[in-house]
Structure formats: structure tokens, C-alpha cells
C-alpha positions as CSV (number, residue, x, y, z in Angstrom):
1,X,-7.4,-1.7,-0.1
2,X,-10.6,-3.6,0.0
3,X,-9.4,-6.4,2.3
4,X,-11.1,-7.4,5.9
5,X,-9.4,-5.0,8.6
6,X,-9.5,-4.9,12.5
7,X,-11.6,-2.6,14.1
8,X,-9.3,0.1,15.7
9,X,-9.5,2.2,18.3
10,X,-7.5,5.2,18.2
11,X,-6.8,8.9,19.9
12,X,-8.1,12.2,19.0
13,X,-5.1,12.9,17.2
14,X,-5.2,9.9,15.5
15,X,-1.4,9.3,15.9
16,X,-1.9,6.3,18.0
17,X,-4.1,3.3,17.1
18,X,-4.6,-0.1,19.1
19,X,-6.7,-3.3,17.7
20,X,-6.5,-7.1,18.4
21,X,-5.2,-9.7,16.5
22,X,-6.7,-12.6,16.5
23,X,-5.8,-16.5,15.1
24,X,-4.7,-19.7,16.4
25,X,-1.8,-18.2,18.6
26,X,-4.9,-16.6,20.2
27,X,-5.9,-12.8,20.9
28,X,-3.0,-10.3,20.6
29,X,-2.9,-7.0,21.2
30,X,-1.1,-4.0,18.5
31,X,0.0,-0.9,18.5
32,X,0.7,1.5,15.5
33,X,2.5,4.7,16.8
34,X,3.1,7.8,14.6
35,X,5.9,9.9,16.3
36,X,7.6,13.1,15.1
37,X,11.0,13.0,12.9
38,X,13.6,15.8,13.0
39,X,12.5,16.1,9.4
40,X,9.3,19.1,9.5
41,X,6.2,17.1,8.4
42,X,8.0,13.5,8.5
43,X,5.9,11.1,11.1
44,X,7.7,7.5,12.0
45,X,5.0,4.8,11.7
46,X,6.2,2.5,14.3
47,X,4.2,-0.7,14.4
48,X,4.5,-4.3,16.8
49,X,2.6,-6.0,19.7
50,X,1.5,-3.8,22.8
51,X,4.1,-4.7,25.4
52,X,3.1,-5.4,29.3
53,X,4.1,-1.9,29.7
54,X,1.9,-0.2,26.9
55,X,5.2,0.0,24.5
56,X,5.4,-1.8,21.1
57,X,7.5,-4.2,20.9
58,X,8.3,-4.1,17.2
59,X,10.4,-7.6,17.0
60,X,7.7,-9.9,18.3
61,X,6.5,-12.5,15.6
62,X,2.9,-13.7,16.0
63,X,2.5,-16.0,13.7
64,X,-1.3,-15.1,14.2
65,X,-1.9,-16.4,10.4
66,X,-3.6,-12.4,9.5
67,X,-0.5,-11.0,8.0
68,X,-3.0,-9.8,5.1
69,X,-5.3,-7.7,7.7
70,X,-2.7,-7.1,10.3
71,X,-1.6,-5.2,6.7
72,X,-4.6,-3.6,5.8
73,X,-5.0,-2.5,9.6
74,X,-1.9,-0.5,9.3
75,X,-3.1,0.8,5.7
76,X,-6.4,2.0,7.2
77,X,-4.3,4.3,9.5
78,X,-1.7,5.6,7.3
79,X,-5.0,7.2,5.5
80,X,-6.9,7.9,8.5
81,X,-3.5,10.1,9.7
82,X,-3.5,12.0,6.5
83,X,-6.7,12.4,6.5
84,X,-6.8,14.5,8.9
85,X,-3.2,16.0,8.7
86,X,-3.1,15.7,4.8
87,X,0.3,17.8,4.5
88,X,2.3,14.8,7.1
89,X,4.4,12.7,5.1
90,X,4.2,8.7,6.6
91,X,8.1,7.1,7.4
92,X,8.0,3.0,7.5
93,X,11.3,0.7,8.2
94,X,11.3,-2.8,9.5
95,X,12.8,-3.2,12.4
96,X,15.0,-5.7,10.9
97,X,16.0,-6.5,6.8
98,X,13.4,-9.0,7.1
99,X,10.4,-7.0,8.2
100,X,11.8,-4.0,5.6
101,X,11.5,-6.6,2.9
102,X,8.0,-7.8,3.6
103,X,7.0,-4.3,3.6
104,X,8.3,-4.0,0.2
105,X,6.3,-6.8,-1.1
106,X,3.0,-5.3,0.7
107,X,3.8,-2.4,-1.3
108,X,5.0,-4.0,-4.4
109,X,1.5,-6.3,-4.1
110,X,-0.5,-3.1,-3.7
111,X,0.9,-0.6,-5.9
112,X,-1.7,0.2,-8.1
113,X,-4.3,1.3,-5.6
114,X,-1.5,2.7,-3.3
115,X,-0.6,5.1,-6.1
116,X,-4.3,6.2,-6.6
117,X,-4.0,8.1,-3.6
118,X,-0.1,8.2,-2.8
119,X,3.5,8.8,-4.1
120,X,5.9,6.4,-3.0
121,X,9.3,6.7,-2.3
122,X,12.1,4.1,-1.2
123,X,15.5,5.1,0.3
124,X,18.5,3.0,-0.8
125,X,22.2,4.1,-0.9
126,X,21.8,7.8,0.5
127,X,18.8,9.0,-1.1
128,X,15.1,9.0,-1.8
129,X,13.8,7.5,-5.2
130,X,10.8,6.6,-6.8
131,X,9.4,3.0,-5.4
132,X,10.2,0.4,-7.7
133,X,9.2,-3.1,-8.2
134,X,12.0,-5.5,-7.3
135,X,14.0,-2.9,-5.6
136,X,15.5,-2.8,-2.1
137,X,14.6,-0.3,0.3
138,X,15.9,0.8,3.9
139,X,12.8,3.0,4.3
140,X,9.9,3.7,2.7
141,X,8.0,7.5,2.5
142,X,4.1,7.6,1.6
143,X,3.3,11.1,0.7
144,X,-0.5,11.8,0.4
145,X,-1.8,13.0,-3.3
146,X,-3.6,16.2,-2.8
């Protein structure tokens, strides 16, 4: 995605990332975590404000008016992550319907170059499918083209 990004600073195993957000509600700091799954190779991207306590608080809203880089940001990791572990599959849910569904449209707005370099998969009523346009989603799984 060729869209402005924050600069991140992240940790040797590149599995957590922190950057500042900035806009009129001021500077803010994020978080993106990647965390292992009881599924072999399947890493949780868990993404949200960096809490007083160093947690991310995934149901914060910002309003910070950089939804479009806050977006790219978290792109920019999902490929650094793979990069470097290129045979780790990348798990995304919102932490509510509402946050599930703006990921959907992210994806949905991005498809084209997503699919360059990943498949796509949404799970809906049990099971993993293709992504879809227009389709509904509980979770998302980017799986890195080799």
C-alpha cells in the first residue's frame, strides 16, 4: 500500500510494534501485538492504544482523523512479520462487529494489491472461505504468497 505510514518502532522478533498517532485529539500512543494461537503457525494480530500499563486497550476510539495511516501502519507490520517468519499465517478480528466490519472494508478497499502478495480468507458460519467483496466476516486470515 503506498499510503503515508507512522514510523514504528518494533522488537527483534518483530512481533510487537509501537508508533504514535497523531491529529487533533493530539499524540497517541499504539500498540500492534502478534501472539501465538493454539493453531501451529496462526499469530493473533491484536491492535489498540498502549494502555497506562503497557497493554492495548483494543476498544479505545481516537478519533485521531488518520484511520487511513493508522491502516497502513498495521499493513506495514503484517509484511514486516512475514517477512521475516514467511511460513506464519496473520489472524485479525475486531474487537467488536463494528471494528470486524471496518476491517472488511480496509480489505475490500485494498484487495487488489493485498492479493499481489497474499491470500485472503474470512471465517463466517464455522468455516474459512475465500475473502469476498460484500461479505461478512468474524475473522480474517492473511496467508503470505510464497
Amino acid at each position: 500500500m503506498k499510503l503515508p505510514k507512522y514510523q514504528l518502532k518494533g522488537n527483534r522478533s518483530l512481533r510487537i510494534f509501537e508508533f504514535i498517532s497523531e491529529g487533533p485529539k493530539g499524540r497517541i500512543p499504539k500498540i500492534i501485538k502478534y501472539s501465538e494461537t493454539n493453531e501451529e503457525n496462526v499469530y493473533n494480530l491484536a491492535f489498540g492504544n498502549k494502555n497506562i500499563t503497557g497493554d492495548i486497550d483494543d476498544l479505545a476510539i481516537s478519533n485521531n482523523r488518520d484511520s487511513e495511516k493508522i491502516l497502513a501502519t498495521v499493513v506495514s507490520t503484517i509484511y514486516a512479520f512475514t517477512d521475516k517468519h514467511p511460513e506464519r499465517m496473520v489472524l485479525a478480528t475486531g474487537s467488536t462487529k463494528a471494528r470486524t466490519r471496518l476491517y472488511r472494508m480496509g480489505i475490500t478497499k485494498y484487495i487488489v494489491e493485498i492479493k499481489k502478495d497474499f491470500e485472503v480468507l474470512g471465517f463466517r458460519d464455522g468455516s474459512w472461505h475465500q475473502f469476498r467483496i460484500n461479505e461478512d466476516y468474524d475473522a480474517f486470515l492473511a496467508i503470505r504468497k510464497r
